[in-house]
PAMAR-128264 format. One record per residue (C-alpha): residue in three letters; x, y, z. Coordinates in steps of 0.02 Angstrom, whole numbers, padded with zeros to 5 digits, always signed. Example, Ala and Ser with C-alpha at 12.3 -4.5 7.8 and 13.67 -1.06 7.14 Angstrom:
# PAMAR-128264
ALA+00615-00225+00390
SER+00684-00053+00357
//
This chain:
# PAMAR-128264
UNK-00676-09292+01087
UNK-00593-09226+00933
UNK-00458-09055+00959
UNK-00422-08974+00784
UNK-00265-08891+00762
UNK-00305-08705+00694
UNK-00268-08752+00527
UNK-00382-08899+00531
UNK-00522-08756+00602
UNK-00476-08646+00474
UNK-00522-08789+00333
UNK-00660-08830+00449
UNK-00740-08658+00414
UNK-00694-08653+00221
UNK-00785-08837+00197
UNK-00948-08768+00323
UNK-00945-08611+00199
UNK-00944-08676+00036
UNK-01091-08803+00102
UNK-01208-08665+00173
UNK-01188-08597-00025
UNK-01236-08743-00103
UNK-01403-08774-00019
UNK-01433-08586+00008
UNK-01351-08473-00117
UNK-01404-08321-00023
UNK-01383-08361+00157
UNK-01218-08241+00177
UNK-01303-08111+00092
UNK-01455-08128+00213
UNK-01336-08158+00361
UNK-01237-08019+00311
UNK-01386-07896+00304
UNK-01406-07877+00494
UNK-01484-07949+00644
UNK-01663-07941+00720
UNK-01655-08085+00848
UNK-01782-08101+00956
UNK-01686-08190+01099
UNK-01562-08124+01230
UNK-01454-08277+01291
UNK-01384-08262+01455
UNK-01260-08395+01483
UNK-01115-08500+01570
UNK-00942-08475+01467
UNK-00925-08668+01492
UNK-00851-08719+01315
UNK-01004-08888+01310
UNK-01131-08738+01324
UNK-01165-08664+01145
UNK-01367-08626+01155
UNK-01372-08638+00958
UNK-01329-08819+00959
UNK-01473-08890+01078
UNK-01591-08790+01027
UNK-01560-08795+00821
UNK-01548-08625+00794
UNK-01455-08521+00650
UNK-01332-08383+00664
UNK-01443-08213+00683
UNK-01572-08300+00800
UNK-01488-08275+00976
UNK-01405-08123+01046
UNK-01286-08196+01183
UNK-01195-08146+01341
UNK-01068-08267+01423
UNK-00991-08268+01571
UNK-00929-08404+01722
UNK-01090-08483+01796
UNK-01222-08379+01709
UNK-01201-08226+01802
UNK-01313-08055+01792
UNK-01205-07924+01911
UNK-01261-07761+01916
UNK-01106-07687+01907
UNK-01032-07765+01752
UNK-01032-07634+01620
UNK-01012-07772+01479
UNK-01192-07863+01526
UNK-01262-07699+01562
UNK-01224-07638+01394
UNK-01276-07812+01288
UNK-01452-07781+01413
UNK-01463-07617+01352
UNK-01421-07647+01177
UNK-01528-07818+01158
UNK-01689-07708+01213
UNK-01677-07561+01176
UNK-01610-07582+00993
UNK-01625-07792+00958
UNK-01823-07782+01041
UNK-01775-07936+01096
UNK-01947-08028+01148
UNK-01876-08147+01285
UNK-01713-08154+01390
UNK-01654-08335+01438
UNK-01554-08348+01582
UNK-01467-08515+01574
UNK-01363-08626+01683
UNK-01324-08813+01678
UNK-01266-08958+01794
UNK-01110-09003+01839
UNK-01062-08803+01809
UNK-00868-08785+01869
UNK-00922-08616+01950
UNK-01036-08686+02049
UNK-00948-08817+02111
UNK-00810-08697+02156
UNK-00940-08581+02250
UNK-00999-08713+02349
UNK-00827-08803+02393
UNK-00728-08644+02407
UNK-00567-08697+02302
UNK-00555-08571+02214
UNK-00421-08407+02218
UNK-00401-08214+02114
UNK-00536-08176+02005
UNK-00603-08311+01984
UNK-00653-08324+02185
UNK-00700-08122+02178
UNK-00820-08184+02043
UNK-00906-08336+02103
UNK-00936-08258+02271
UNK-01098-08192+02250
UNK-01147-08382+02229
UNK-01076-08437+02365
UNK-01191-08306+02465
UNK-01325-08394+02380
UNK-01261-08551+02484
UNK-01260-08475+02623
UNK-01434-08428+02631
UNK-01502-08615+02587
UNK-01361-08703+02679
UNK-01495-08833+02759
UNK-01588-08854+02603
UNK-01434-08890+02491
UNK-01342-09004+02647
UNK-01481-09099+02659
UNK-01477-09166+02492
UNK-01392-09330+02478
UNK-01246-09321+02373
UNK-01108-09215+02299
UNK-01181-09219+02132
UNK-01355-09167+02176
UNK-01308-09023+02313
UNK-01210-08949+02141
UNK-01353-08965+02038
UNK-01490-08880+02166
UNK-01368-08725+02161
UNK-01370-08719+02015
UNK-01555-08712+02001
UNK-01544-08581+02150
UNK-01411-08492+02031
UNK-01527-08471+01894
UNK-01673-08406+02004
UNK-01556-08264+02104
UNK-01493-08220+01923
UNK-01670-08204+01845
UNK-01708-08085+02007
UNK-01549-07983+01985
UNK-01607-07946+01798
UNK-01780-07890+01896
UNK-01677-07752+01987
UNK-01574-07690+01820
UNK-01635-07516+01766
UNK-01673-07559+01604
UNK-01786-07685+01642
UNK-01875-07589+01789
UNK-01898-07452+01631
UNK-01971-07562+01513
UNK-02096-07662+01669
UNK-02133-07484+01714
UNK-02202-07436+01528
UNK-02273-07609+01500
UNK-02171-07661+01358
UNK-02035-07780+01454
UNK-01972-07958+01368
UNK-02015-08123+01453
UNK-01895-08181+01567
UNK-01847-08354+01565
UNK-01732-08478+01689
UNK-01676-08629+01631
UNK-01544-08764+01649
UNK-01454-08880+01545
UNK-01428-09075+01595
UNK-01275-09103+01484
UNK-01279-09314+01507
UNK-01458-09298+01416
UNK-01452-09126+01315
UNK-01605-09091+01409
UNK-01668-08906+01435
UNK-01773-08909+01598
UNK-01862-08720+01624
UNK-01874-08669+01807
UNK-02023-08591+01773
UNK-01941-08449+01862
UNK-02091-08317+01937
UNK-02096-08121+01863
UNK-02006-08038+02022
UNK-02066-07870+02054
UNK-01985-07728+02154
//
């Protein structure tokens, strides 16, 4: 894998730049004009995870939220806000929640190794653990116990977006977004959607 020094990113940008202008004169001024997107991306910080990539998308097509193993906690004022913002301003029409295999946070939920923040954070996902201990130890191997939590993940994160405010508002007038749960197989590039059910409370 190539790492550019931040001159070599710099001339990276200029080369990207002066490309986008000559196949599409006016895509800065359209880019530039302001954003309507009608996804909310809900995602794993995980530097092999940009959405925009697997799916083809432009700049201006996804609103995005990242943080370590795809989390939706109901006290973080940052996601809270980018929720607000993404429906009540964006009218964002669907809000992915996305994980992926072989997710560090997970695997430091479920193996405990981890210490500070970082620990405070993944906690909640180690209580997901927890609760399917026998389903997840009865799996075979290392790689596949990792991988069914972070299906599980994905699910308890599409549920804790059920239990938000904002989104109890907007199921309550009929006008919510679709919620979505998927997760990425990075050794195929392969998006495989949970098919995660609408939660109600």
């Amino acid at each position: 894998m190539i790492h550019y020094t931040i001159d070599e990113l710099l001339k990276n940008n200029q080369s990207w730049a002066a490309q986008k202008l000559a196949f599409e004169p006016e895509y800065f001024n359209e880019l530039s004009a302001g954003q309507k997107p009608p996804y909310l991306y809900i995602g794993c910080s995980d530097s092999r995870m940009p959405l925009t990539r697997f799916t083809q998308t432009e700049p201006g097509e996804i609103f995005v939220h990242r943080n370590i193993a795809n989390q939706v906690s109901l006290t973080d004022i940052n996601f809270l806000s980018i929720l607000d913002y993404a429906i009540a301003h964006l009218e964002v029409q669907h809000i992915i929640v996305c994980g992926h295999y072989g997710c560090g946070g997970i695997e430091a939920a479920l193996e405990g190794r981890t210490t500070g923040l970082v620990d405070n954070w993944v906690n909640p996902i180690r209580e997901i653990y927890l609760q399917k201990q026998v389903e997840i130890d009865s799996l075979s191997s290392r790689k596949d116990k990792i991988n069914r939590l972070a299906e599980l993940n994905v699910i308890v994160q599409v549920k804790n977006l059920y239990q938000t405010s904002i989104l109890r508002k907007c199921l309550r007038e009929d006008n919510a977004p679709q919620i979505h749960g998927w997760v990425i197989n990075l050794q195929t590039g392969l998006i495989k959607d949970l098919q995660v059910p609408l939660f109600k409370f």
